[in-house]
C-alpha positions in Angstrom: 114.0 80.3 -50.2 112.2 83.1 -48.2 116.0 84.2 -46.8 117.5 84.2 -50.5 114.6 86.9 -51.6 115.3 88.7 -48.3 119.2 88.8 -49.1 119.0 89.7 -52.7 115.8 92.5 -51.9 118.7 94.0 -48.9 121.6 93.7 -51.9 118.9 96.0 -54.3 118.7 98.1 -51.4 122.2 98.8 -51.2 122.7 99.2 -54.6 119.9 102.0 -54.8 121.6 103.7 -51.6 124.9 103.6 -53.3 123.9 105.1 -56.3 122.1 107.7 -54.4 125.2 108.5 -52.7 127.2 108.5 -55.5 125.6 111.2 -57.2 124.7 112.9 -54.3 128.3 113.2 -52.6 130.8 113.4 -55.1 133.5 115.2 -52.7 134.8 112.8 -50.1 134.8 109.5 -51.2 136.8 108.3 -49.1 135.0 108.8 -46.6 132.2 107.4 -48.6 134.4 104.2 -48.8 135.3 103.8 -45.8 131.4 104.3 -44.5 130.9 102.0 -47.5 133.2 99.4 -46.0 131.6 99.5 -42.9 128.5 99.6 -43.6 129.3 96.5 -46.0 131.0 94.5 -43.3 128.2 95.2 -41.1 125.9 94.0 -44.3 128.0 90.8 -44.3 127.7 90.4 -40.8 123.9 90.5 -40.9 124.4 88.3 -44.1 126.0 86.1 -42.3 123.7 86.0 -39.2 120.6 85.6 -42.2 122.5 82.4 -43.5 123.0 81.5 -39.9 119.1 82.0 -39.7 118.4 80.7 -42.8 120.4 77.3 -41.6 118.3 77.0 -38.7 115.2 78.1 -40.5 116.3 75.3 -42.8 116.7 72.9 -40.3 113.6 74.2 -38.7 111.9 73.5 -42.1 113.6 70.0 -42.6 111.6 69.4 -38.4 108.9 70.9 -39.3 108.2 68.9 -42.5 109.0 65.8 -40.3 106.8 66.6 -37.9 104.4 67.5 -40.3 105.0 64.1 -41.9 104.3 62.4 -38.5 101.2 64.8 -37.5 99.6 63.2 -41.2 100.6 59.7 -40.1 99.2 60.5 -36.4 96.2 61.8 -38.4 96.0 58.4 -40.5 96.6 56.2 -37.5 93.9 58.6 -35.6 91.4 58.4 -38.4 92.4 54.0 -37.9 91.7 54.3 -34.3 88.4 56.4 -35.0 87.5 53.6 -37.1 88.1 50.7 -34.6 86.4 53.2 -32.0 83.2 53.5 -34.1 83.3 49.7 -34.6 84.1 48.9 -31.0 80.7 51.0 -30.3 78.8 49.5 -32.9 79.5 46.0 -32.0 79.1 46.9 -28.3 75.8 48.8 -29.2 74.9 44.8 -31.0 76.3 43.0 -28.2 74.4 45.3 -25.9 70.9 44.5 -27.8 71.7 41.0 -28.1 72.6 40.9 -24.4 69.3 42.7 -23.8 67.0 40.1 -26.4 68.9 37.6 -24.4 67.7 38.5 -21.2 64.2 39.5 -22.9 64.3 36.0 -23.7 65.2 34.7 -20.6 63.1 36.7 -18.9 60.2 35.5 -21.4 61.5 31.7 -20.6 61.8 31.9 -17.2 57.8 33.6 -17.1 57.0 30.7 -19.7 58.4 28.3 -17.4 57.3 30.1 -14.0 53.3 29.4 -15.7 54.7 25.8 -16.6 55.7 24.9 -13.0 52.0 26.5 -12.1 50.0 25.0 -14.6 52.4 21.6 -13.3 51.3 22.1 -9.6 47.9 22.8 -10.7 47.5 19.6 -12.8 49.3 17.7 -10.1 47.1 19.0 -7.9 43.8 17.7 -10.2 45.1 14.5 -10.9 46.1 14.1 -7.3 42.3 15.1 -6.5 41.0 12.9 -8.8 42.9 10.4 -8.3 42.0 10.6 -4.3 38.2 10.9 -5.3 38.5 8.2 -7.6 40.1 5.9 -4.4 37.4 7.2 -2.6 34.5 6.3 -5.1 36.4 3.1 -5.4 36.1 2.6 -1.9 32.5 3.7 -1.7 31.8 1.2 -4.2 33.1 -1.5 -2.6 31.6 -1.3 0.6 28.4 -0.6 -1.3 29.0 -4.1 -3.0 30.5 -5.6 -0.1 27.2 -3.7 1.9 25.0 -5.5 -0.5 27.0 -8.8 -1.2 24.2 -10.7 1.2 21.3 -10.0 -0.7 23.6 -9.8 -4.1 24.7 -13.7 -3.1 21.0 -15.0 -1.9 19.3 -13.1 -5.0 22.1 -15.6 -7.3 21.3 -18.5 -5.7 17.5 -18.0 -6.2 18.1 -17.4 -9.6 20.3 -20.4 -9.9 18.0 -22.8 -8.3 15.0 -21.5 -9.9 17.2 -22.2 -13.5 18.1 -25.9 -12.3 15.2 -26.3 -10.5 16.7 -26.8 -7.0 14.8 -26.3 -3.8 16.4 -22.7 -2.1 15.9 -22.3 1.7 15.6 -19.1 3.2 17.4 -17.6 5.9 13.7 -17.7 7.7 12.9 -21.4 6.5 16.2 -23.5 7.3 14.4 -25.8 10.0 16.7 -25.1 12.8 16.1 -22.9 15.4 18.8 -20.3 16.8 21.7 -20.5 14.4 20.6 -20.1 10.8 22.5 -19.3 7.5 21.8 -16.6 4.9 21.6 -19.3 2.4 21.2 -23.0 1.9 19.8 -25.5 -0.6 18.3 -28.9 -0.5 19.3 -31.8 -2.4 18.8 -35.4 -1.5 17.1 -34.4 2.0 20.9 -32.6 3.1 20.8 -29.0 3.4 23.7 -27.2 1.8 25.0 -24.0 3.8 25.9 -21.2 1.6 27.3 -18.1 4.1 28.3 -14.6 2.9 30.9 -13.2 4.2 32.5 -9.5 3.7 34.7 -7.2 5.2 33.7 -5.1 8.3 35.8 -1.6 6.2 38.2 -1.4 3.9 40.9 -2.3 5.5 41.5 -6.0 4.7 44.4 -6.9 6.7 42.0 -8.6 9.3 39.7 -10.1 7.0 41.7 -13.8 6.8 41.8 -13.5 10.3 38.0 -12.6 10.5 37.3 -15.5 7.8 39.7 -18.1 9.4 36.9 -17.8 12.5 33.9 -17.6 11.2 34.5 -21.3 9.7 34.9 -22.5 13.4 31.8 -20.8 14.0 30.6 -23.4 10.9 30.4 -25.9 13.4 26.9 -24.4 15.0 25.2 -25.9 11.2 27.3 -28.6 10.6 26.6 -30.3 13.9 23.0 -31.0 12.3 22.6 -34.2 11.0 20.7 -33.2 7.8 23.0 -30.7 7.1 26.0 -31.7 4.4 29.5 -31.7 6.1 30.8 -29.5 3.4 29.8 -25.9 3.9 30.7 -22.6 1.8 32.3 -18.6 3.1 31.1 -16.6 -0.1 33.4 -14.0 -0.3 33.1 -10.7 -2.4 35.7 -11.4 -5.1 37.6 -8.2 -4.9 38.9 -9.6 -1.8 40.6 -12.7 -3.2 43.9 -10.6 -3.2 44.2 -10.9 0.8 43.1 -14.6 1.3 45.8 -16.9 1.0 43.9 -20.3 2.1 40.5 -21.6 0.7 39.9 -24.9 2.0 39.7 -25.7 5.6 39.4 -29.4 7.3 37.6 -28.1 10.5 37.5 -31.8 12.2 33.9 -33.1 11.6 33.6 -31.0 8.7 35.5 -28.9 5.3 34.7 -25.6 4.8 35.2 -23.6 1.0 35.9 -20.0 0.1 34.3 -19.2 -3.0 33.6 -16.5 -5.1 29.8 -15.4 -6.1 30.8 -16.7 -9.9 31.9 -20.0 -8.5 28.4 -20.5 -6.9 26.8 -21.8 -10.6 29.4 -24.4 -10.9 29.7 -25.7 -7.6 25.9 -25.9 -7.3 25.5 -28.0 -10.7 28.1 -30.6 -9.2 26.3 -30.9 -6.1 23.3 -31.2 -8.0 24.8 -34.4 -9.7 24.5 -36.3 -6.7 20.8 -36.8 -7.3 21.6 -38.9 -10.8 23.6 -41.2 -8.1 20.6 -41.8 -5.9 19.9 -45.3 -6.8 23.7 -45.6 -6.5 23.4 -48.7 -4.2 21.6 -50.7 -6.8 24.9 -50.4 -8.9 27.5 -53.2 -9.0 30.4 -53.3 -6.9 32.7 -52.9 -10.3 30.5 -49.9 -10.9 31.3 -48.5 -8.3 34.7 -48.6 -8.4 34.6 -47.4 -11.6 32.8 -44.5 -10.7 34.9 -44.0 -7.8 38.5 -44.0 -10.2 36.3 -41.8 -12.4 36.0 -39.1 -9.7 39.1 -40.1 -8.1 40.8 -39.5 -11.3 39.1 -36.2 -12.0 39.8 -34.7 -8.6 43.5 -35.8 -8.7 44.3 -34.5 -12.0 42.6 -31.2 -11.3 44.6 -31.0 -7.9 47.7 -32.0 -10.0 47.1 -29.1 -12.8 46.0 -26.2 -10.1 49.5 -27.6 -8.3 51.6 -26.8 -11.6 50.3 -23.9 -12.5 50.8 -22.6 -9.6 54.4 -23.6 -9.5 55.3 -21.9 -12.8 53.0 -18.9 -12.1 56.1 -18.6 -9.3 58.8 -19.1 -11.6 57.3 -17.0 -14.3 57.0 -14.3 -11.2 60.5 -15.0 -10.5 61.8 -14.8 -14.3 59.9 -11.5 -14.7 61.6 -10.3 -11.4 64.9 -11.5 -12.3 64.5 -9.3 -16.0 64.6 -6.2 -13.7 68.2 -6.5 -13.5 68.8 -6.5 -17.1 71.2 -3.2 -18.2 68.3 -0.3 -19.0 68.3 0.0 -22.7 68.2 -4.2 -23.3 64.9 -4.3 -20.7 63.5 -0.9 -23.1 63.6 -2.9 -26.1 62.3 -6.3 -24.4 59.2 -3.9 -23.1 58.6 -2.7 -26.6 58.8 -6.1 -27.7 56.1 -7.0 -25.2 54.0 -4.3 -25.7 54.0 -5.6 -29.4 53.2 -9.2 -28.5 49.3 -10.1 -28.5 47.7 -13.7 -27.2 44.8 -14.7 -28.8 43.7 -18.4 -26.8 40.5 -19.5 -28.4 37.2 -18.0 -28.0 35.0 -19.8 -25.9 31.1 -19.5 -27.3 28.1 -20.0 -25.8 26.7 -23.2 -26.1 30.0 -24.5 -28.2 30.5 -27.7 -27.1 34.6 -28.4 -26.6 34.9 -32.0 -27.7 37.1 -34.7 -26.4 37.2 -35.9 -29.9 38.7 -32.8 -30.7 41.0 -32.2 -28.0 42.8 -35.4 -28.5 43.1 -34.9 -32.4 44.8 -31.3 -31.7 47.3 -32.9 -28.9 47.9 -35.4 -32.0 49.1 -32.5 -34.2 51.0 -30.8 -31.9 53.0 -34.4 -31.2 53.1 -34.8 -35.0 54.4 -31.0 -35.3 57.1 -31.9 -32.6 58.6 -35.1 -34.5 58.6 -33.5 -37.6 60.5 -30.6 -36.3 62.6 -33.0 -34.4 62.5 -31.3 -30.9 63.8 -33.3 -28.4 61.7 -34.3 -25.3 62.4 -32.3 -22.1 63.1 -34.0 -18.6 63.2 -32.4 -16.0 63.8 -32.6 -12.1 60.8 -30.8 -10.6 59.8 -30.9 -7.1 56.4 -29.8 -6.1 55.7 -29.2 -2.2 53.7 -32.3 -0.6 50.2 -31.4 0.1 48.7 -32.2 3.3 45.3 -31.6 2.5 45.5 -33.7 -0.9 
């Protein structure tokens, strides 16, 4: 457009100039012509090297717009990326916080568990500590008890006698000269030796060993002929873990380890000798009778003490054996244990346990089993033969 005003402003121009000349120079127009001619063939020429220029310029303009079209999609996809730049930085600015709360976190977790791991050491520490000075007090304990189990023992007896009225001799009294016991009793003219024994420390690895000899050394009372040919080691009780024998058939005598709360019992049975005193005036049946009686007793007692030990070992055994159960079935039989409770009867003081009684429950429990018609059990159980029976 711009080279169609310039052509038509140069065409005015001419005109002007022609009419100028026209009126000026009216002589030789020819000449005029001719100059005329020229000078409009040289106006074509530069016509036609303006449309030439004006082609370009077009084609120019027709490049320029489409680069003017590309620069505005350059500047759209420019203005896109700017865009995705300012939300690449403000998701790298979050990341970069959360990165940084992550490590503060971290950092605050790793100082939390840093003080953990202390305050871990530290209790370990304690409860290691208390748990050494609680084995120590536990050991001073016991070698307090076990330093005072002689007079602990002697003072029980004393009190035991004095109770049943029983005659107690004295380490100073007992009538034989030399070798005399820390304890004894008389009953029916025999004295009864009663010896504490304990442990030399706390190691008690030696003390069967130690035991084992000292009832040889028995034999230095027991070769007295008023002195009763079954004689008694009284042992602290917290030792009972270590021995593994309690009654020994020295020869000419037996010697018993027992325990100070067996001392009661033991000396109430001995005592029941005396009501046997005049036990020559009874009849030979008598006699016998008594003598099944005892016989009897000791036998089934033997027997029981025989059993239970036998399924104490089994029940050991079993409870071993449930070790090896897959981990999540022995978790729920210890929950189920934990859950269990026993309640055996209470035994009261001065509560006399009848026979009556005794045989009246075993009734019901028979009656119970025929009703619930539980077959009897046989079995094929073999106990080990005692020697010493």
């Amino acid at each position: 457009m711009e080279i169609g005003l310039l052509g038509l402003l140069i065409i005015i121009a001419l005109a002007t100039y022609f009419k100028k000349s026209f009126e000026s120079d009216t002589i030789d127009y020819g000449k005029k012509i001719t100059e005329l001619e020229k000078s409009v063939a040289s106006k074509e020429e530069i016509i036609n090297q303006i449309q030439k220029s004006e082609g370009l310029l077009n084609a120019k303009m027709t490049s320029f717009e489409q680069l003017k079209t590309e620069k505005t999609q350059i500047e759209e996809r420019l203005k896109l990326v700017e865009l995705d730049k300012n939300n690449l930085r403000n998701e790298n600015t979050k990341l970069k916080e959360e990165e940084e709360n992550r490590n503060e976190t971290l950092r605050k977790s790793i100082e939390s568990t840093n003080t953990l791991q202390d305050s871990l050491r530290t209790e370990i520490a304690r409860v290691n500590d208390e748990r050494v000075k609680k084995e120590q007090e536990r050991l001073e304990n016991m070698k307090l008890k076990w330093g005072e189990h002689e007079r602990d023992i002697e003072n029980h007896i004393r009190i035991i006698c004095n109770n049943h009225v029983i005659e107690y001799i004295g380490q100073e009294d007992f009538p034989h000269p030399r070798n005399k016991p820390d304890n004894s009793i008389e009953i029916m003219d025999q004295l009864i030796v009663f010896d504490a024994k304990s442990p030399a420390n706390d190691d008690l690895s030696n003390f069967p060993k130690y035991i084992k000899l000292q009832t040889e050394n028995l034999k230095k009372y027991a070769k007295h002929d008023n002195v009763k040919k079954d004689l008694f080691l009284v042992i602290p009780s917290n030792t009972l873990s270590v021995i593994n024998q309690f009654t020994y058939n020295i020869g000419n005598y037996n010697v018993y380890i027992i325990t100070k709360d067996a001392l009661e019992p033991i000396i109430l049975s001995l005592k029941k000798i005396e009501e046997y005193e005049f036990a020559d005036k009874l009849s030979p049946e008598e006699r016998d009778n008594v003598c099944r009686i005892i016989g009897k007793f000791a036998h089934t007692t033997k027997r029981r003490i025989q059993i239970d030990q036998f399924f104490a070992e089994e029940f050991l055994d079993t409870l071993q054996k449930a070790k090896q159960l897959p981990t999540d079935i022995l978790e729920s039989v210890i929950q189920f244990e934990n859950a269990e409770k026993l309640n055996p009867p209470m035994e009261k003081r001065k509560k006399q346990i009848l026979t009556k009684d005794l045989k009246e429950k075993s009734e019901e429990i028979q009656k119970e089993i025929e009703l619930r018609d539980i077959p009897e059990i046989t079995t094929q159980i073999k106990f080990k033969e005692d020697n010493n029976a």
